[in-house]
VOGU-3710 file (C-alpha; in Angstrom, 3 decimals, decimal comma):
1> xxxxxxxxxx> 0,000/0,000/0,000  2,702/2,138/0,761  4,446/1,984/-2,389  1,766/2,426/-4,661  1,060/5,274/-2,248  4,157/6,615/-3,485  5,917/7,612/-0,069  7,633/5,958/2,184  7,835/5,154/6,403  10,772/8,754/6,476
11> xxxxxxxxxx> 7,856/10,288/4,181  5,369/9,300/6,966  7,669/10,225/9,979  8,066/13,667/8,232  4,490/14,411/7,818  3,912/13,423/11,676  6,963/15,260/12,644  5,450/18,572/10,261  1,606/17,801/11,419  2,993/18,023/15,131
21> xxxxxxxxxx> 4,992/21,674/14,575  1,423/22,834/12,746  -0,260/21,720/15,727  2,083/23,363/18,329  2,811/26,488/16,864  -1,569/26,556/16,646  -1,802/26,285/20,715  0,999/28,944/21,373  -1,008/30,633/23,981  -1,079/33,698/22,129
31> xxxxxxxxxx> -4,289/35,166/23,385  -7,007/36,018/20,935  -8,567/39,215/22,661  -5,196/41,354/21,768  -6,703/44,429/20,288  -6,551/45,153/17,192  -7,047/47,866/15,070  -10,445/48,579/13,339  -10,692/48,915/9,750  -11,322/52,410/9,682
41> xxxxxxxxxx> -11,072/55,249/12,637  -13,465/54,346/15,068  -15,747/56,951/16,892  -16,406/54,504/19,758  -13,776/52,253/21,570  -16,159/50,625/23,277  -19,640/49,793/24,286  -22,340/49,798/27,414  -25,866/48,720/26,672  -28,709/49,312/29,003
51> xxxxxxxxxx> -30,991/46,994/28,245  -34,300/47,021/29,081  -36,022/43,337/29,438  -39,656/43,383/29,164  -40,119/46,286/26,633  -40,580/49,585/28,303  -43,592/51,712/26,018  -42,424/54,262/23,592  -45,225/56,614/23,618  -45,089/56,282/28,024
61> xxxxxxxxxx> -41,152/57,520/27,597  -40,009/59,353/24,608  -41,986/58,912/21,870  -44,437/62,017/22,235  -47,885/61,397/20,390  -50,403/64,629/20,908  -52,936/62,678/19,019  -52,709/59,840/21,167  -54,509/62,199/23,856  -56,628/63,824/21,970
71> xxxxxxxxxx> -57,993/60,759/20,468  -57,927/58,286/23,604  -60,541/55,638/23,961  -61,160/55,946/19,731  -61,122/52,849/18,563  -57,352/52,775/15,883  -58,367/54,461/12,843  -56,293/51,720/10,914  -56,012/47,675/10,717  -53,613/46,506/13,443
81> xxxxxxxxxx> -50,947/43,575/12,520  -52,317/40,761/10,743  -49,938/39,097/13,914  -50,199/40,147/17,208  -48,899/38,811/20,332  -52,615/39,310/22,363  -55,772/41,236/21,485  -55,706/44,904/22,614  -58,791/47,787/22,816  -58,837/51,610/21,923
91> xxxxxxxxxx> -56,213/53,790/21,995  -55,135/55,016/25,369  -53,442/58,250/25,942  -50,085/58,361/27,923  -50,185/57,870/31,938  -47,798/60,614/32,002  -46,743/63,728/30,938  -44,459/65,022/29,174  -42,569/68,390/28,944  -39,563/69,465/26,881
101> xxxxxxxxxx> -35,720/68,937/27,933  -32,721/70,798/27,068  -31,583/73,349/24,082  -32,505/70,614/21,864  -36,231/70,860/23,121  -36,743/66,770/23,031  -40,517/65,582/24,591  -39,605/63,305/27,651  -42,115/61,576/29,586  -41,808/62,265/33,736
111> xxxxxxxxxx> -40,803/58,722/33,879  -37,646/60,177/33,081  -36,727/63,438/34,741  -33,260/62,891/35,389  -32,995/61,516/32,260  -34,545/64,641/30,386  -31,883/66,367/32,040  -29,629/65,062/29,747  -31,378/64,927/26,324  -28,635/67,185/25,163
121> xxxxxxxxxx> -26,384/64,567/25,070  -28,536/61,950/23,424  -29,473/60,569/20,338  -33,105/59,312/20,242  -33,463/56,447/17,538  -37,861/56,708/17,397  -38,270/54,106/14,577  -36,541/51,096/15,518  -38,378/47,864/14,228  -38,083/44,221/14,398
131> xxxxxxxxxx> -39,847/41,123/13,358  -41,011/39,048/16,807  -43,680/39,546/18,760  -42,749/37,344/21,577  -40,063/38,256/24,053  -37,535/35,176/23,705  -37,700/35,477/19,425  -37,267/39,628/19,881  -34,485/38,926/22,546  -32,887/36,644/20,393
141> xxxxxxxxxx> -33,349/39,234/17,555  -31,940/42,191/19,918  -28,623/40,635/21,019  -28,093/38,070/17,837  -29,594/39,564/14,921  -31,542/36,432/14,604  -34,746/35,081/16,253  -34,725/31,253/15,030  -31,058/30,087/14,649  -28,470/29,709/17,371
151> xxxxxxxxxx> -26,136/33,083/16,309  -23,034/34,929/18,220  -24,388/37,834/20,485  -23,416/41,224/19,385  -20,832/41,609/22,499  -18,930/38,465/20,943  -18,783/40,216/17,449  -17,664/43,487/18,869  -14,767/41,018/21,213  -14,371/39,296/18,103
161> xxxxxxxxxx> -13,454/41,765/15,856  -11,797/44,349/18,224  -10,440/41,952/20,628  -9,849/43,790/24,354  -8,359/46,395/25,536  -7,776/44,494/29,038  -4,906/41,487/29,416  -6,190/40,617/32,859  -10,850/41,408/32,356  -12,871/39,155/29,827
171> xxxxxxxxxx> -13,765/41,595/26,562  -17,704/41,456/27,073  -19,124/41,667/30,716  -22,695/40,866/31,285  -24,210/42,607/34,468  -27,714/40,888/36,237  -28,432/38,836/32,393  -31,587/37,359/32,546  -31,449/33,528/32,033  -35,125/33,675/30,176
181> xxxxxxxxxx> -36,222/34,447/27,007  -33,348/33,005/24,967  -30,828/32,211/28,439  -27,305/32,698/27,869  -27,832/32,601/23,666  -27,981/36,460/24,678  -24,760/36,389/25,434  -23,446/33,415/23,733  -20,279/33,077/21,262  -22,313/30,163/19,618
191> xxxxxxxxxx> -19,458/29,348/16,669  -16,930/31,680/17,743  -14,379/30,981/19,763  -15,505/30,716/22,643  -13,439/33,196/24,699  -15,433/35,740/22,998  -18,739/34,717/24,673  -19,976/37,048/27,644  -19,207/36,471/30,946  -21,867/36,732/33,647
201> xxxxxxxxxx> -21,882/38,406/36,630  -24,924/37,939/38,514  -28,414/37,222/37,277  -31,483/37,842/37,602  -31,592/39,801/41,454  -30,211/42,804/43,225  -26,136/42,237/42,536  -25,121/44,044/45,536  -23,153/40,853/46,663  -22,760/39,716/42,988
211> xxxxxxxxxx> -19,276/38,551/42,330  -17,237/36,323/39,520  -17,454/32,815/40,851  -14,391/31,465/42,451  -12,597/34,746/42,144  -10,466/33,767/45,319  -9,814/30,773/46,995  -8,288/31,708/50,608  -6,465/28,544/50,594  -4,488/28,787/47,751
221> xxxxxxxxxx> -1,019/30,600/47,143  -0,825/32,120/43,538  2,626/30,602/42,913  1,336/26,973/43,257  -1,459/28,001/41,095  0,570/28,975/38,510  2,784/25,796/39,004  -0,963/23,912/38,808  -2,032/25,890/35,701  1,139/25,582/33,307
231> xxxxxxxxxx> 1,146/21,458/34,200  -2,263/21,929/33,387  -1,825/23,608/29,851  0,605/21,478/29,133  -1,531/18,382/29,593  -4,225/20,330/27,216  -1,987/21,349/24,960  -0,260/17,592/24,440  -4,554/16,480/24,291  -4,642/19,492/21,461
241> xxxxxxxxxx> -1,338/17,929/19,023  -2,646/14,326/19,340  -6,391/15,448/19,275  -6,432/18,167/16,011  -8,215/20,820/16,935  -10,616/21,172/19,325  -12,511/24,747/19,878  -14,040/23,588/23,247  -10,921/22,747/24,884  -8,776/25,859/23,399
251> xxxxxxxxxx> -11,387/27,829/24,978  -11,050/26,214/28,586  -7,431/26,413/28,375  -7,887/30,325/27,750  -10,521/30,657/30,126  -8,136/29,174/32,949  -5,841/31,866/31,963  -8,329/34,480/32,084  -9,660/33,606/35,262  -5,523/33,581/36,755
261> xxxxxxxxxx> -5,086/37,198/35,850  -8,564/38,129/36,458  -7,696/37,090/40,620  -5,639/40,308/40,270  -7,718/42,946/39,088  -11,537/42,294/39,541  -11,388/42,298/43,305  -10,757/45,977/43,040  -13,135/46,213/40,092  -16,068/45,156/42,171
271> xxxxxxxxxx> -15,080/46,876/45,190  -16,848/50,571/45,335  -15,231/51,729/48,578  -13,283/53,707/46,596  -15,839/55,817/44,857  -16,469/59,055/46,420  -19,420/60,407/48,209  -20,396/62,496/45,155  -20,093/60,318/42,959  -21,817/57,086/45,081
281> xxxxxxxxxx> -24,938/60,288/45,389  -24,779/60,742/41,527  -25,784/57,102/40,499  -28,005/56,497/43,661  -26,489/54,638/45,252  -27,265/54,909/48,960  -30,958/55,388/47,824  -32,625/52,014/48,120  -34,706/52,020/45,529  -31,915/52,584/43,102
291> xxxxxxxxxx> -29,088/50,858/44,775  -29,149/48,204/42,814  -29,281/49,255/39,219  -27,227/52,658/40,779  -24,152/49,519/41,149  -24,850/48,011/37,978  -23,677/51,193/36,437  -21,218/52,418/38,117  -19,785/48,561/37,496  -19,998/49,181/33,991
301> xxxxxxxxxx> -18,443/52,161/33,818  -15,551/50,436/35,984  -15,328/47,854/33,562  -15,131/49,951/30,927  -12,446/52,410/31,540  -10,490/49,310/32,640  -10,487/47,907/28,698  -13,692/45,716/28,689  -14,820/46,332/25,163  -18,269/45,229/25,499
311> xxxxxxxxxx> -20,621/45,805/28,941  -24,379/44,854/29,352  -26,523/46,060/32,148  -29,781/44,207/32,435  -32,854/45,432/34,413  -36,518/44,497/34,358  -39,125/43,444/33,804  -40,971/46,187/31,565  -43,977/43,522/30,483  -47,045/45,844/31,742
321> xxxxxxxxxx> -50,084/43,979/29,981  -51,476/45,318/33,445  -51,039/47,965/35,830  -48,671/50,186/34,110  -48,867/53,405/35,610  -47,912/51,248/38,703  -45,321/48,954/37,361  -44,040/51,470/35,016  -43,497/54,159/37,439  -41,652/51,622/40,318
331> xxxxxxxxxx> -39,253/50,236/37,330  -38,334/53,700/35,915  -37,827/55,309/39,319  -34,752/52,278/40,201  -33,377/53,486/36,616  -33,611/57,018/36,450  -31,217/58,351/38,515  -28,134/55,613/37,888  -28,843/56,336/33,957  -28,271/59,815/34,326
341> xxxxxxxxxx> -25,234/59,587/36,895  -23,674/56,906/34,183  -23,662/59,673/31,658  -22,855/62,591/33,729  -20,024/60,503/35,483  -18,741/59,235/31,976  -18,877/62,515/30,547  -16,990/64,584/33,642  -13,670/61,696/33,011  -13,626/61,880/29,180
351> xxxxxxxxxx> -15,075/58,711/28,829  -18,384/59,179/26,710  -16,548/60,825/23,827  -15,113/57,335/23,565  -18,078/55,451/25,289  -21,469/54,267/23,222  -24,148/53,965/25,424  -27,363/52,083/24,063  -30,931/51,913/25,733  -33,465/50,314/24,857
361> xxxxxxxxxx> -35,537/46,822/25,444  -36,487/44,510/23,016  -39,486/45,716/21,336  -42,259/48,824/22,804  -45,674/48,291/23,651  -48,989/49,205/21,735  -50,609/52,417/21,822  -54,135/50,687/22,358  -54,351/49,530/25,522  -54,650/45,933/27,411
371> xxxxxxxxxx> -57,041/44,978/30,079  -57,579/48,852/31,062  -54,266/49,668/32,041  -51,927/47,589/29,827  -49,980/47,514/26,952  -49,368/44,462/24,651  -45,885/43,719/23,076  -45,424/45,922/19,700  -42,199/44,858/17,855  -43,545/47,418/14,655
381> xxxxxxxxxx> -41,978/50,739/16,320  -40,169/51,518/19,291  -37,296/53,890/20,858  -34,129/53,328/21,547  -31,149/56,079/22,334  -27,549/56,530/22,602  -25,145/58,817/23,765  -21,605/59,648/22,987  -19,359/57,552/21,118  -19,785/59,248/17,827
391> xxxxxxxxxx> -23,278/60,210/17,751  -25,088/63,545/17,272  -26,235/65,180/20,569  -29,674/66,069/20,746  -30,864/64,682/17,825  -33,834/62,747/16,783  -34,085/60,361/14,128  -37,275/58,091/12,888  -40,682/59,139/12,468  -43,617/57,419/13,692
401> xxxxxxxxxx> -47,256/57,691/12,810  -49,606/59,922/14,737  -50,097/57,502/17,438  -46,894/55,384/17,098  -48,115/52,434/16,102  -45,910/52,187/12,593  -42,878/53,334/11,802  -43,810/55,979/8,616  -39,740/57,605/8,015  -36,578/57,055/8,667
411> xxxxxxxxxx> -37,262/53,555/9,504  -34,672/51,337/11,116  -34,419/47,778/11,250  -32,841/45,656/14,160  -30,479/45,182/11,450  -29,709/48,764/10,303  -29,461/49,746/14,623  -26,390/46,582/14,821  -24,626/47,677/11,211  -24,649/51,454/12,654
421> xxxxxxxxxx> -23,497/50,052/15,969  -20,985/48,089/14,078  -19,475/50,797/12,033  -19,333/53,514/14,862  -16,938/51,303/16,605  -14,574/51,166/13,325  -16,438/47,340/11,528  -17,727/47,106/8,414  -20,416/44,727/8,900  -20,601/43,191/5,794
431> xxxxxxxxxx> -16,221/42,154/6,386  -17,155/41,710/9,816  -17,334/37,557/9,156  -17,014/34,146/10,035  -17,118/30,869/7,857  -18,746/28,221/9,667  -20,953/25,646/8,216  -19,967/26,247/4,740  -20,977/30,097/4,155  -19,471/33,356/5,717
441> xxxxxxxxxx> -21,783/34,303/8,604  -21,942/38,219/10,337  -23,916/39,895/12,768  -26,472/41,256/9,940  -27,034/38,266/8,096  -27,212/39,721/4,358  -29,246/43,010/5,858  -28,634/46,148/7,087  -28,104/49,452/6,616  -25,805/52,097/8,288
451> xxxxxx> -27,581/55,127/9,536  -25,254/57,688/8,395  -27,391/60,329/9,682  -26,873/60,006/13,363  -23,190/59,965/12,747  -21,159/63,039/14,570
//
C-alpha cells in the first residue's frame, strides 16, 4: 500500500513530525482578545448597553404622540398587525406627561426626569423595528440579529473583531443577564471561539453581593497556582497535538488563563469603597430604591475604563399587559437616577466621547391599551437612544405615525441599529465575518443598513 502510495515510512515520519509543529505552533497561547485595530477610525472604543427586558412603552417615555390624547378611547383608525402577540382595545393616551428637555427641546415623559436632564447629550433612535412579537424570538433578535437560529451575540462580534483592551478582564461583561427568554444565547459566542462569549456576573436579582465565581480561593497561594495551571496547559496542549483541533478545549485552556489574571484585578473592580461620596450620590447609590441598578452602572463604567470592550446592564421586567402606571413608574424610578449619573459621570472623566451607550428593550408596547391599564408587546416601532461615542447630541431620528403604532420615516431595522453600531466602533459589517458551516456568517445576516445620519 505504501508503495503504490508513493511515499515511504521517512515520508510518513516527516508528515507526523510537520503535522505536530502545525499543531504546536496553533496552541501557542497567544491570546485572541489582543486588540486590534479597526478597519477604519473608530468613533467609539467601546460599548455599554442598558438593556431594558420586558419592553418599556415608547409613547409612556419618549416617543411624544399629541394625538394619542386627543384621540384616547377611539377605537385605531387603521387595521392593526395581521400578527399580534394578544388582542388589545382603543387607543389610550399616555399615563404621564411630558414636557420638553434641554436646548434641543426633546418631549420626555416624567418617567424620566433625570434623564430629560440630559437629552442634550442623546441621540433618540424613534423608529426602531423588528420582526417578533414574543419576548424570547425579539431577545434573540436584539442581542443576535436572529430570532430562530443559534447566532453569536453582538458583544462576541464586537470582542471578536476588536479583541480587548484588558490582558487581565474578559472583553464582554454581562451585568444581572436574565437567564429567560433566549438564556445565555444572549450572550453566547455560539461558533466563535468561545473566549469571545460574555461572561456573567450575577443574574437575575439585586447584585449588591454579585461577584465572579471562584474569584479567590483563601487557601491557595498564587505561585502553586501557577505551578498547577502551566502542568495543566501542558496536559491540554499535548490532548490538542494528538487530538487536532478542538474549539471547546482551546477555549477552557484560555478561560483558565483568564480567570488567573482576572484574581488580580476584579477584586478591586467590584469593590466601590473607593468611589467618592459624590459620585456614590450621583448614580443612587445609597438610595434604596436605586441601589441596585445605581451599582450596575457604576460597574460598567468600571469595567469599561479598565479595557472591557463590550458591557451589558440588564434590568426588568418592563412587560405591563397590566397595571402600568404602577409597574411602570416603580421600574423607571430604580433606573432614572443611575442612567443619568452613568452619563454625567462618563462625561466629567472623558469617557463618553469614547463610550457608546445604548438603551433600549427589546421591542415597545402598543398604543391601544390591554385589560384597562396595559400595553401588549409591539415589535412594529419603538425607541431606543444613545449617547456619545460618535453620535449627534440632541438629535432625533425616525418618524412614527400619529399615534406610534408604525414606523412611517426614517425607519430602522434591528439590522440597520447593529450595522450602525458596528461601524461607529470602526467594523464594516458586511467584512465583519465568520465561515462556519460552509458560508461566511456576520452579525447582519445579508441586511442592514448604516444610519449615516446620526453619525457626529
Amino acid at each position: 500500500m505504501l508503495k503504490r502510495a508513493a511515499i515511504g515510512f521517512g515520508q510518513l515520519a516527516l508528515a507526523d513530525l510537520l503535522s505536530s509543529e502545525t499543531s504546536r505552533a496553533s496552541v501557542v497561547p497567544v491570546s485572541p482578545l489582543i486588540a486590534r485595530p479597526p478597519r477604519v477610525a473608530p468613533k467609539a472604543k467601546r460599548v455599554i448597553f442598558l438593556f431594558m427586558h420586558g419592553g418599556p412603552s415608547h409613547v409612556d417615555t419618549f416617543d411624544y404622540k399629541p394625538a394619542l390624547i386627543r384621540d384616547s378611547g377611539k377605537p385605531l383608525p387603521y387595521a392593526k398587525p395581521r400578527v399580534q402577540f394578544a388582542q388589545t382595545g382603543n387607543l389610550g393616551a399616555p399615563r404621564w406627561d411630558f414636557r420638553p428637555y434641554g436646548q434641543c427641546g426633546a418631549m420626555v415623559s416624567d418617567l424620566f426626569p433625570h434623564v430629560g436632564r440630559c437629552a442634550d447629550d442623546l441621540c433618540f433612535l424613534k423608529s426602531v423595528h423588528g420582526t417578533n412579537e414574543a419576548h424570547g424570538g425579539a431577545l434573540l433578535k436584539l442581542h443576535t440579529g436572529s430570532d430562530t437560529f443559534i447566532r453569536p451575540s453582538m458583544g462576541s462580534w464586537i470582542s471578536y473583531g476588536l479583541g480587548s483592551e484588558s490582558k487581565n478582564m474578559p472583553s464582554f461583561i454581562t451585568i444581572n443577564p436574565t437567564y429567560g427568554h433566549g438564556g445565555v444565547g444572549n450572550w453566547s459566542s455560539a461558533f466563535l471561539p468561545g473566549v469571545h462569549q460574555g461572561t456573567p456576573l450575577g443574574g437575575g436579582g439585586p447584585v449588591d453581593k454579585a461577584t465572579f465565581h471562584f474569584l479567590h480561593d483563601p487557601d491557595s497561594n498564587p505561585a502553586l497556582q501557577r505551578l498547577e495551571l502551566d502542568l495543566l496547559a501542558s496536559m491540554n496542549r499535548d490532548h490538542l497535538q494528538k487530538a487536532g483541533s478542538d474549539g471547546a478545549l482551546e477555549a477552557r485552556i484560555q478561560s483558565f488563563e483568564m480567570a488567573f489574571r482576572m484574581q488580580t484585578e476584579a477584586p478591586e473592580i467590584l469593590s466601590l469603597s473607593g468611589e467618592t461620596a459624590a459620585t456614590r450620590a450621583l448614580y443612587g447609590l445609597e438610595e434604596p430604591s436605586t441601589a441596585s441598578f445605581a451599582r450596575q452602572c457604576m460597574l460598567a463604567r468600571r469595567f469599561s475604563e479598565r479595557g472591557v470592550r463590550f458591557v451589558q446592564v440588564t434590568h426588568g421586567y418592563w412587560d405591563q399587559h397590566s397595571d402600568l402606571k404602577k409597574d411602570h413608574s416603580r421600574l423607571a424610578s430604580e433606573v432614572d437616577r443611575p442612567i443619568a449619573g452613568l452619563l454625567q459621570d462618563l462625561k466629567s472623566r472623558g469617557l463618553l466621547e469614547e463610550t457608546l451607550v445604548l438603551w433600549g428593550g427589546e421591542f415597545g408596547r402598543t398604543p391601544t391599551l390591554q385589560g384597562g391599564d396595559g400595553r401588549d408587546h409591539h415589535p412594529h416601532a419603538f425607541t431606543m437612544w444613545m449617547a456619545g461615542g460618535g453620535v449627534k447630541r440632541g438629535f432625533s431620528y425616525g418618524v412614527t405615525d400619529d399615534y406610534g403604532f408604525y414606523c412611517v420615516d426614517q425607519k430602522m431595522h434591528v439590522h440597520d441599529l447593529h450595522a450602525t453600531l458596528l461601524a461607529l466602533l470602526g467594523l464594516d459589517h458586511e467584512h465583519l465575518t465568520f465561515r462556519h458551516a460552509g458560508r461566511d456568517f456576520r452579525l447582519t445576516d445579508v441586511h442592514g443598513e448604516v444610519v449615516r445620519d446620526i453619525l457626529a
